[in-house]
C-alpha positions as CSV (number, residue, x, y, z in Angstrom):
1,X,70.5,50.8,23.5
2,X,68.1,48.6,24.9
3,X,67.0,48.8,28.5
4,X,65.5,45.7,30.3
5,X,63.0,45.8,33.1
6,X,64.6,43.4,35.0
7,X,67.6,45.6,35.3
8,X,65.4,48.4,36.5
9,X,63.2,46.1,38.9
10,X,66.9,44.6,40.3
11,X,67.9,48.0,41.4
12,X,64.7,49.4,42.3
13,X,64.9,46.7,44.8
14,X,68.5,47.3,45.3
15,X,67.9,50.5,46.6
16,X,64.6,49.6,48.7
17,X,66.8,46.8,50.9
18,X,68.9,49.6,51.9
19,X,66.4,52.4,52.8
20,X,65.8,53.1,56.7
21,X,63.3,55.0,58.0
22,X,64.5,57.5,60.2
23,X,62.4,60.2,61.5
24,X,63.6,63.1,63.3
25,X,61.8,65.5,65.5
26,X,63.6,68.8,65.9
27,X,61.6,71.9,67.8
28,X,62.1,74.8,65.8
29,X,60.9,78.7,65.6
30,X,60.6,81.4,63.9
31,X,63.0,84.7,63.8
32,X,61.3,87.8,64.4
33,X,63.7,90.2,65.1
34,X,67.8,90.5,64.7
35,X,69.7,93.2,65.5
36,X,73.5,94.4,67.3
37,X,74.2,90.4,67.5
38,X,70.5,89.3,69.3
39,X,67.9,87.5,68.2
40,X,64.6,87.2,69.3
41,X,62.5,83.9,67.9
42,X,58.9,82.8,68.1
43,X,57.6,79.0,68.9
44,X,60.9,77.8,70.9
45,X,58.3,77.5,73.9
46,X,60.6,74.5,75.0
47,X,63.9,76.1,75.6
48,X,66.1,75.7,78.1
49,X,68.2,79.2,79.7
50,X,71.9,78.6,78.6
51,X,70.7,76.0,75.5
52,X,72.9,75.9,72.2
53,X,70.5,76.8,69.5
54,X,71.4,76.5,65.6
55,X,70.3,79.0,62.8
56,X,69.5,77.6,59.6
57,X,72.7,79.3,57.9
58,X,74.9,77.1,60.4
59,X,75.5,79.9,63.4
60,X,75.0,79.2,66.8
61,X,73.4,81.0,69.2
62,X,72.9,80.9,72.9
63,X,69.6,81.6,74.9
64,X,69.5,84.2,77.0
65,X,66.3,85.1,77.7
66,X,63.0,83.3,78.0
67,X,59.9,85.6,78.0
68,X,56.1,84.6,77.6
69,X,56.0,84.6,73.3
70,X,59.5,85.0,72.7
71,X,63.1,83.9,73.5
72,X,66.1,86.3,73.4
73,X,69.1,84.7,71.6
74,X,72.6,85.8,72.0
75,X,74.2,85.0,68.3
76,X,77.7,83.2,69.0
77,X,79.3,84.4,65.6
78,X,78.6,86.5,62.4
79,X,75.0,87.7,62.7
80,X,74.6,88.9,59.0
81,X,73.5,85.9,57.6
82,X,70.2,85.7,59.7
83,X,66.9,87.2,58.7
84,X,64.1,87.7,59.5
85,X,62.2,84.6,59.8
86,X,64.8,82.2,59.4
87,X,64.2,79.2,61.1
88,X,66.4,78.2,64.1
89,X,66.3,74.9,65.7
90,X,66.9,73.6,69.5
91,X,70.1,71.1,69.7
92,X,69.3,69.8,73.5
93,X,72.6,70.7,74.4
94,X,73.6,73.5,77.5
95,X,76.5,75.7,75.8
96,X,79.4,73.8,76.1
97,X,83.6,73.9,75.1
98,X,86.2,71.0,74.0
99,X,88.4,70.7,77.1
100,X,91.2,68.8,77.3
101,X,95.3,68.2,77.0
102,X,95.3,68.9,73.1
103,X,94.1,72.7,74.0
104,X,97.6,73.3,75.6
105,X,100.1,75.1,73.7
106,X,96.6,76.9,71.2
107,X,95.1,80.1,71.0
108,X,91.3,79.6,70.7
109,X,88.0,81.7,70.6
110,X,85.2,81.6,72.9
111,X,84.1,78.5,71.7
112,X,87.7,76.7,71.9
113,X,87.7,76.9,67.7
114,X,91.7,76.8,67.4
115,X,92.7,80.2,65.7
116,X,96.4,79.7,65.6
117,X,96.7,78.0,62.2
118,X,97.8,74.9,63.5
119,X,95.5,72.8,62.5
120,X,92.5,71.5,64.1
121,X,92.3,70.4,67.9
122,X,91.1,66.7,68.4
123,X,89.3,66.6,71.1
124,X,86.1,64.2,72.2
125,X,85.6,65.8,75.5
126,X,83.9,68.5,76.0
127,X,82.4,71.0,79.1
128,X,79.5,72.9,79.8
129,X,80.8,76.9,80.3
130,X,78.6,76.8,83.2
131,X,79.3,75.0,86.3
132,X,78.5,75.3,90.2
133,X,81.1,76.3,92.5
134,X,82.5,73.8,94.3
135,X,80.4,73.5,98.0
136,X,81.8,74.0,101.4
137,X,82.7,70.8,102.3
138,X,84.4,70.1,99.3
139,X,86.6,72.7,99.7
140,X,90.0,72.9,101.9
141,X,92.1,75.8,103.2
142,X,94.6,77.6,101.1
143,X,97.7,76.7,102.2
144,X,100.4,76.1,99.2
145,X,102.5,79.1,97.6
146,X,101.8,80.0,94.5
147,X,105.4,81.5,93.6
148,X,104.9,84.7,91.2
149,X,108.3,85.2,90.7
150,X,107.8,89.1,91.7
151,X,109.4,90.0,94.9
152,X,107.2,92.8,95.8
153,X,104.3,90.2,95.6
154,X,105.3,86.9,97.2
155,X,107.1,89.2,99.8
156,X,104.2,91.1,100.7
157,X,100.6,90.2,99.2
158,X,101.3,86.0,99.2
159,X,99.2,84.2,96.6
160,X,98.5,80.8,97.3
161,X,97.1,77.7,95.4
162,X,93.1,77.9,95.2
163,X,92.9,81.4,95.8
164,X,91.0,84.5,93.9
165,X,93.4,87.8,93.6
166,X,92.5,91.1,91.8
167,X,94.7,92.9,90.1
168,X,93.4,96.2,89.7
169,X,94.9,99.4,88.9
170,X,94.4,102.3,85.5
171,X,95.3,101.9,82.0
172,X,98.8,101.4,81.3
173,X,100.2,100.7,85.2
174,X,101.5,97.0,84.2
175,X,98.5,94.7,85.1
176,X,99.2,92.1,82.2
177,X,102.5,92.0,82.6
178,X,102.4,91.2,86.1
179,X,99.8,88.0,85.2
180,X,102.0,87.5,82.2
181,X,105.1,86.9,84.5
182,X,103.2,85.0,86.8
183,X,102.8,82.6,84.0
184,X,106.2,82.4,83.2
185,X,106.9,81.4,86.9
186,X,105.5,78.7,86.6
187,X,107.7,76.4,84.2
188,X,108.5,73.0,85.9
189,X,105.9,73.7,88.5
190,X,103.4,71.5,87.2
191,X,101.0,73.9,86.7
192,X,98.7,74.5,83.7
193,X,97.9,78.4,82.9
194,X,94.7,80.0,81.4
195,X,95.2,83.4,80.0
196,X,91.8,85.1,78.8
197,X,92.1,88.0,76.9
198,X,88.5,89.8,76.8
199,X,88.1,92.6,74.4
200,X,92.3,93.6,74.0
201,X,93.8,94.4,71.0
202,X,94.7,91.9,68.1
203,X,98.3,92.7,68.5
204,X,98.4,93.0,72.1
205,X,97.5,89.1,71.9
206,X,100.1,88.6,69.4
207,X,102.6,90.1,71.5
208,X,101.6,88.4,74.9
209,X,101.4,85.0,72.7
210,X,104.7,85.5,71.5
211,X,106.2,86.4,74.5
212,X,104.7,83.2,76.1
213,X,106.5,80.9,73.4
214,X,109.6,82.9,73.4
215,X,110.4,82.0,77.1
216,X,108.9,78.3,76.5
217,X,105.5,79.0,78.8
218,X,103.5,78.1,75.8
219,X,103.7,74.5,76.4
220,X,101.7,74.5,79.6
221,X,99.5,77.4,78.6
222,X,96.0,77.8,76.6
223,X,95.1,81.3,75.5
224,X,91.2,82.3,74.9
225,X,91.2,85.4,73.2
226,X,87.7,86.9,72.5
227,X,89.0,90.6,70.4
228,X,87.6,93.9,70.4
229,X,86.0,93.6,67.1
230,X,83.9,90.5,67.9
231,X,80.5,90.5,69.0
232,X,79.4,91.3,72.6
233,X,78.0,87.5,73.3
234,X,81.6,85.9,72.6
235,X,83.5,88.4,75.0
236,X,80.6,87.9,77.7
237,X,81.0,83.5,77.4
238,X,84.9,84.0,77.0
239,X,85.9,83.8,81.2
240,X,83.3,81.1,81.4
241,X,84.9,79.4,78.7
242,X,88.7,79.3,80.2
243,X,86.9,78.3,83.6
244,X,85.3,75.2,82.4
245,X,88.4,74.4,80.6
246,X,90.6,74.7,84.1
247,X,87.9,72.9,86.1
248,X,89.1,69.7,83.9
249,X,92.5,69.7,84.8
250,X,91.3,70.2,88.5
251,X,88.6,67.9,88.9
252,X,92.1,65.6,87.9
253,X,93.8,66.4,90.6
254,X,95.7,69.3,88.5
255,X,96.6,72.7,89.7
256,X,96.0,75.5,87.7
257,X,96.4,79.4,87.2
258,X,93.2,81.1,85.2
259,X,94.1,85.0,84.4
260,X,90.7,87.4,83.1
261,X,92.3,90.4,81.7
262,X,90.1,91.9,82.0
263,X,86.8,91.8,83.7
264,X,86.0,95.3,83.2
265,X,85.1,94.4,79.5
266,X,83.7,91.2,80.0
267,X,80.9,93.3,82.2
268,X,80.7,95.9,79.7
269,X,79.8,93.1,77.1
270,X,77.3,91.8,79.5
271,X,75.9,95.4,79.9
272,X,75.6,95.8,76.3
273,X,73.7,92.5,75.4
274,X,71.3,93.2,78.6
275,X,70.1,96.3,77.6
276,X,69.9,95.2,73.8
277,X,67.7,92.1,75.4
278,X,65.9,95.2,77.0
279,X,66.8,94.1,81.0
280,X,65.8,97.0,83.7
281,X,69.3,98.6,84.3
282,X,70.6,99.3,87.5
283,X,73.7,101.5,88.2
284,X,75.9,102.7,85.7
285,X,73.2,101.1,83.8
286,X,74.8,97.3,84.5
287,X,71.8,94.6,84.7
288,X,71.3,93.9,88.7
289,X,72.7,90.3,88.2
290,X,76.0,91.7,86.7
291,X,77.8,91.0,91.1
292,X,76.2,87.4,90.2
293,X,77.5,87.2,87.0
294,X,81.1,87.9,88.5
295,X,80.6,85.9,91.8
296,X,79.7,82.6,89.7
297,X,82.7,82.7,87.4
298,X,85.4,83.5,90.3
299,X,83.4,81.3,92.6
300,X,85.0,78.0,90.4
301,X,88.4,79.0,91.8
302,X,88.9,76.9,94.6
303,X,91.5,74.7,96.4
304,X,89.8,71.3,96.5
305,X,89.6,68.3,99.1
306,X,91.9,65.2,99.2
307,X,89.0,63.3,98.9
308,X,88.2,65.0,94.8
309,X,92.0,64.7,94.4
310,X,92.9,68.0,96.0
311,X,93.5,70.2,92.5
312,X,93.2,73.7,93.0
313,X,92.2,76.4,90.3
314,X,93.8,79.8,91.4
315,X,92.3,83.0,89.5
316,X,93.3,86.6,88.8
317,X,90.9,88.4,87.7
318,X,92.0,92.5,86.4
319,X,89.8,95.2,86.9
320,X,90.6,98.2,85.1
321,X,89.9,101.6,87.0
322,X,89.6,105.4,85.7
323,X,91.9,107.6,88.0
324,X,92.6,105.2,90.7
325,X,88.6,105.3,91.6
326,X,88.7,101.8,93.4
327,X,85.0,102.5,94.8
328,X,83.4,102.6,90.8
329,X,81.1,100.2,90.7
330,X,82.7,97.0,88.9
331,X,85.9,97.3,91.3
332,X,83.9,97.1,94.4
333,X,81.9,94.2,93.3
334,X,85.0,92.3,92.6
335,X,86.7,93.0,95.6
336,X,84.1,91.9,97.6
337,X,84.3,88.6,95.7
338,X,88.4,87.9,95.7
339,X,90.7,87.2,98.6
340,X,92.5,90.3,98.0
341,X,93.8,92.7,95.6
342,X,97.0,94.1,93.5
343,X,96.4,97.9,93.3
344,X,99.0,98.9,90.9
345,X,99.9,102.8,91.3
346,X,100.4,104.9,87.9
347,X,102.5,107.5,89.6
348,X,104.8,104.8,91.1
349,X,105.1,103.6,87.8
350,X,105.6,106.8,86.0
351,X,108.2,107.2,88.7
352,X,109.8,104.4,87.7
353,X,109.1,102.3,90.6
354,X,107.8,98.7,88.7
355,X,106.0,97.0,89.3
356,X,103.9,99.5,90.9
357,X,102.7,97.5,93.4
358,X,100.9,99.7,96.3
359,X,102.0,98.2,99.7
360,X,99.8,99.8,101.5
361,X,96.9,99.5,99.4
362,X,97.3,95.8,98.2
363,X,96.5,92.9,100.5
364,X,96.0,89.1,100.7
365,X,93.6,87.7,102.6
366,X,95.4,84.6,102.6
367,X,98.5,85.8,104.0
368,X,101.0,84.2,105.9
369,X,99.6,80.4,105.2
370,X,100.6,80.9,101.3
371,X,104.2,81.6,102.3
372,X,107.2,79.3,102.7
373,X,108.4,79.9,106.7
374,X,112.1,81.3,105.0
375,X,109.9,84.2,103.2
376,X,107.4,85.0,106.1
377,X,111.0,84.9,108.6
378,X,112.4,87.6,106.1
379,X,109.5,89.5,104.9
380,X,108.4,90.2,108.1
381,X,108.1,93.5,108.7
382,X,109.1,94.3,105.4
383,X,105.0,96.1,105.0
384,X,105.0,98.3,108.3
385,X,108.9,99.4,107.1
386,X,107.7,100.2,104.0
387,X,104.3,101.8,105.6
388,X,106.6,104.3,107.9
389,X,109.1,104.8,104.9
390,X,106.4,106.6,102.8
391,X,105.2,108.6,105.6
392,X,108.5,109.5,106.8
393,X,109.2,110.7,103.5
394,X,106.5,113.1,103.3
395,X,107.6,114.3,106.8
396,X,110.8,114.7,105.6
397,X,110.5,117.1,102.7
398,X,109.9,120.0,104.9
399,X,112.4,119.5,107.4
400,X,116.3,118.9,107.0
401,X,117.2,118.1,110.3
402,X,116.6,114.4,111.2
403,X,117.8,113.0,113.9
404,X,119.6,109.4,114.0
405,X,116.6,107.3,114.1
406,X,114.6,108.8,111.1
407,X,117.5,109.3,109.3
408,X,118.1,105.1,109.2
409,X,114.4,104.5,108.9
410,X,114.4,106.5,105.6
411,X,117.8,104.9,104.4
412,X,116.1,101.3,104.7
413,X,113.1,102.3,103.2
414,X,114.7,104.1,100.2
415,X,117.0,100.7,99.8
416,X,113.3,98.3,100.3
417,X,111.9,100.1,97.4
418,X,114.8,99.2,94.9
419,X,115.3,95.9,96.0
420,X,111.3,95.2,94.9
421,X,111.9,96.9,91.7
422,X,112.2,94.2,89.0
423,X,112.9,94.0,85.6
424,X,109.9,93.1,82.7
425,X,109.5,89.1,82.5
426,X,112.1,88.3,84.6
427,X,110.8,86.1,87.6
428,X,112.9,85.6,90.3
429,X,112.6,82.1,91.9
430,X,111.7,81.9,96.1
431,X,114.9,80.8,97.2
432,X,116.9,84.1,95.5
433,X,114.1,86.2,96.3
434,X,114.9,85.0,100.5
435,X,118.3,85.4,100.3
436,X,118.0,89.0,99.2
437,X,115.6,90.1,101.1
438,X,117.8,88.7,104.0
439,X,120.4,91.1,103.2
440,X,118.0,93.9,103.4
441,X,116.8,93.1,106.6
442,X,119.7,92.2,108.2
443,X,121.3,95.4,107.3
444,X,123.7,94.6,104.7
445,X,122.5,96.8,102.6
446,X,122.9,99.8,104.5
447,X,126.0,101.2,103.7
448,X,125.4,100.8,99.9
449,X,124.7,103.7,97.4
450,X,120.9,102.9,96.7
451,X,122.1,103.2,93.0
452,X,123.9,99.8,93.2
453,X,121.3,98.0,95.2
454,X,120.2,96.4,91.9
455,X,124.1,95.0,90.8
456,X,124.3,93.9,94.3
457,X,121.7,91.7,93.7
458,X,122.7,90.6,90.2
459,X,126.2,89.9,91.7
460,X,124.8,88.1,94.7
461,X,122.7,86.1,92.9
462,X,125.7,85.0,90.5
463,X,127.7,84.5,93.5
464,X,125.6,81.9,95.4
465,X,125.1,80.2,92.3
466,X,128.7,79.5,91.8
467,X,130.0,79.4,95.0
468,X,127.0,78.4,97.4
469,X,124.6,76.5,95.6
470,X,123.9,74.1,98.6
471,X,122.6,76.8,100.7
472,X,120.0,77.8,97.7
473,X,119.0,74.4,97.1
474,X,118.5,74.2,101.2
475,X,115.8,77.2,100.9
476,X,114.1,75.9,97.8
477,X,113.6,71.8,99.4
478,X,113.1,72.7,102.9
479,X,111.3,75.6,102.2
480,X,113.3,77.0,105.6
481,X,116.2,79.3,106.1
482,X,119.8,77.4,106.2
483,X,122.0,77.5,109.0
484,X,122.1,80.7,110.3
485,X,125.7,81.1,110.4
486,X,126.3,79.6,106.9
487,X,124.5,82.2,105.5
488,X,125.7,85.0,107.6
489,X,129.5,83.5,106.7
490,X,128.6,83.3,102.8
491,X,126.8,86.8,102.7
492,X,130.1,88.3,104.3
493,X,132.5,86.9,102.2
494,X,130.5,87.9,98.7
495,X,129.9,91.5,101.0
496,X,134.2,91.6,100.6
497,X,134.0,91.1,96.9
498,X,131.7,93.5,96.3
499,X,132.6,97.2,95.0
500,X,130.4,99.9,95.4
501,X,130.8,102.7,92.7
502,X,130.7,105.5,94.9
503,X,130.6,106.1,98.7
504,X,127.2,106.0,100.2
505,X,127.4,109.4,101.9
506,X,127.6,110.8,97.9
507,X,123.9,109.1,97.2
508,X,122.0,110.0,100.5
């Protein structure tokens, strides 16, 4: 077989005609050190704090530090394939997330990688994870409900749209499950819902991602999950993640529900990269920025103007305690930061009072203005009867003669506490939770054994449904209580139907 040179001069030229000359120009260093998921690198003199730099095996990394011959790099993945120098190269870009509507209904990572195996998520947009606050000026007041669904919560610790609450309490005392029903509130509200899980168990996500698509909230919610067994950096960025994602819907004129369960690990993450990045530690051996790195993230939940579309981004942050310290360290920072707090009481829940929200310890800063008028007209003095129950109760253990007064004070109060018990992932909506909390404060439920309290409401609830759906539909539209003697004729007539199982003088 011959071969002609004017076969091999055609597609020489061939092949010149479609070269181009690209040259690129990419600053890179020089690994010096890696160790417990950190990096430090020589020759990146140009980098920016926060920039998205690449390792030559294909991991990311973020910097974190920049120091006079080095840069400290927080490794965003599997740190085993790096050496010692390895060269790792500056992208120009500020660590940044896909955001978007194709994240609802996933469970991502920390870097919004789907990890639901459903595919990948096509998305072109994308967010940096950090963002300033919204200003002053482009803020406005909190003053729309955001209904939880729990009675003991929009009864007496309001949340409203745009605003920051802790939920705080010890292991085990129901913190998730309160922000979990909060999300489940929310279908046909309009609302989108963020739930990051930082540093909880695989399965516990499984389980809160199941129960999320069981009762249909999936479709309006993203989970980030950043698990115990990944590295520090990843549960660190994971809150800041879910923020910039919620700020998209807002800055559309969105409103949004953002849940960190739970910030106690995120700052433990932070405390473990600082002093690995060899930062002066401060108390309990935290880095002094660790209020900052708090008040920036919760800072993003706001309630915005008309004039930016008025989208609000409401947050609730959980803070883990040990023994019901709420002065540790990491729960005073945060309070000082949110507009109130959930304390959740483990011997209220061990004594089967759930949720175990603390009345007297839990407060909104918000208040009244995140209330519909029907709930702050029944709800009223629901906290100061609850306030004089518990001490009345104390009193009451050493002494069994009680005259008429005290005697009815600790009758309501013992019939307040069961009608704020509530079942797991079963929200109540507004209009139900009004009309039975009108029956406790206007006395109806006085005479009942406190062991039927809970039926009466079941029954009550079935009742008005069939028989006086007009006068629920009234509380939920007008947001106001109905005719006053309507509902004092309706409650009466359901009040004949109903049979207690025993006389109330047996159950005192």
């Amino acid at each position: 077989m011959s071969i002609k040179a004017e076969e091999i001069s055609a597609l020489i030229k061939k092949q010149l005609d479609g070269y181009q000359d690209e040259l690129t120009v990419a600053e890179t260093g020089i690994v010096t050190y890696i160790g417990d998921g950190v990096v430090r690198a020589y020759g990146l003199d140009n980098a920016l704090s926060g920039e998205l730099l690449e390792f030559q095996n294909g991991v990311y990394g973020m910097v974190q530090n920049l120091e006079s011959n080095n840069v400290g790099i927080v490794v965003l993945g599997d740190d085993t394939g790096i050496r010692e120098g390895d060269s790792v190269k500056r992208t120009g870009r500020i660590m940044e997330v896909p955001v978007g509507e194709n994240l609802v209904g996933r469970v991502v990572n920390s870097l919004g990688q789907p990890i639901d195996g459903k595919g990948q998520i096509t998305t072109e947009k994308t967010a940096p994870i950090e963002h300033k606050a919204p200003g002053i000026m482009e803020r406005k007041s909190v003053d729309q409900p955001l209904q939880t669904g729990i009675k003991a919560i929009d009864a007496l610790v309001p949340i409203g749209r745009g605003q920051r609450e802790l939920i705080i309490g010890d292991r085990k005392t129901g913190k998730t499950s309160i922000a979990v029903d909060t999300i489940l509130n929310q279908k046909d509200q309009n609302m989108i819902c963020i739930y990051v899980a930082i540093g909880q168990k695989d399965s516990t996500i499984k389980q809160q991602v199941e129960t999320l698509r069981r009762f249909g909230a999936l479709d309006y919610t993203i989970v980030i999950t950043a698990g115990p067994s990944e590295p520090a950096p990843l549960l660190y960025v994971a809150p800041y993640a879910g923020a910039a994602m919620g700020e998209y819907f807002m800055n559309k004129g969105r409103d949004v529900l953002i849940v960190f369960d739970d910030l106690t690990k995120q700052a433990n993450a932070y405390r473990e990269l600082s002093l690995i990045l060899r930062r002066p530690p401060g108390r309990e051996a935290y880095p002094g920025d660790i209020f900052y790195t708090h008040s920036r993230l919760l800072e993003r939940a706001a309630k915005l103007n008309d004039k930016l579309g008025g989208g609000s981004m409401t947050a609730l942050p959980i803070v883990e305690t040990q023994a019901g310290d709420v002065s540790a360290y990491i729960p005073t920072n945060v309070i000082s930061i949110t507009d109130g707090q959930i304390f959740l009481n483990s011997d209220m829940f061990y004594s089967g009072d759930r949720p175990a929200i603390d009345a007297g310890t839990s407060v909104s800063r918000v208040g009244g203005d995140a209330q519909i008028p029907a709930m702050k007209k029944v709800a009223g003095t629901l906290r100061i009867d609850l306030a004089s129950y518990h001490e009345l109760e104390s009193f009451a253990q050493f002494g069994s003669d009680l005259d008429e007064a005290t005697r009815s004070k600790l009758d309501r109060g013992a019939r307040t506490v069961e009608v704020l018990k509530q079942k797991l992932h079963d929200p109540i909506p507004v209009e139900k939770q009004v009309l039975i909390l009108y029956c406790l404060t206007h006395g109806y439920l006085d005479k009942l054994p406190v062991d039927d309290v809970l039926r009466f409401q079941t029954e009550l609830f079935h009742n008005f449904d069939d028989s006086h759906a007009d006068l629920l539909q009234q509380i939920k539209t007008t947001g106001k209580l109905p005719d006053e003697d309507a509902l004092k004729a309706a409650v009466s007539s359901f009040m004949e139907l109903f049979k207690p199982s025993t006389p109330a003088s047996a159950k005192q």
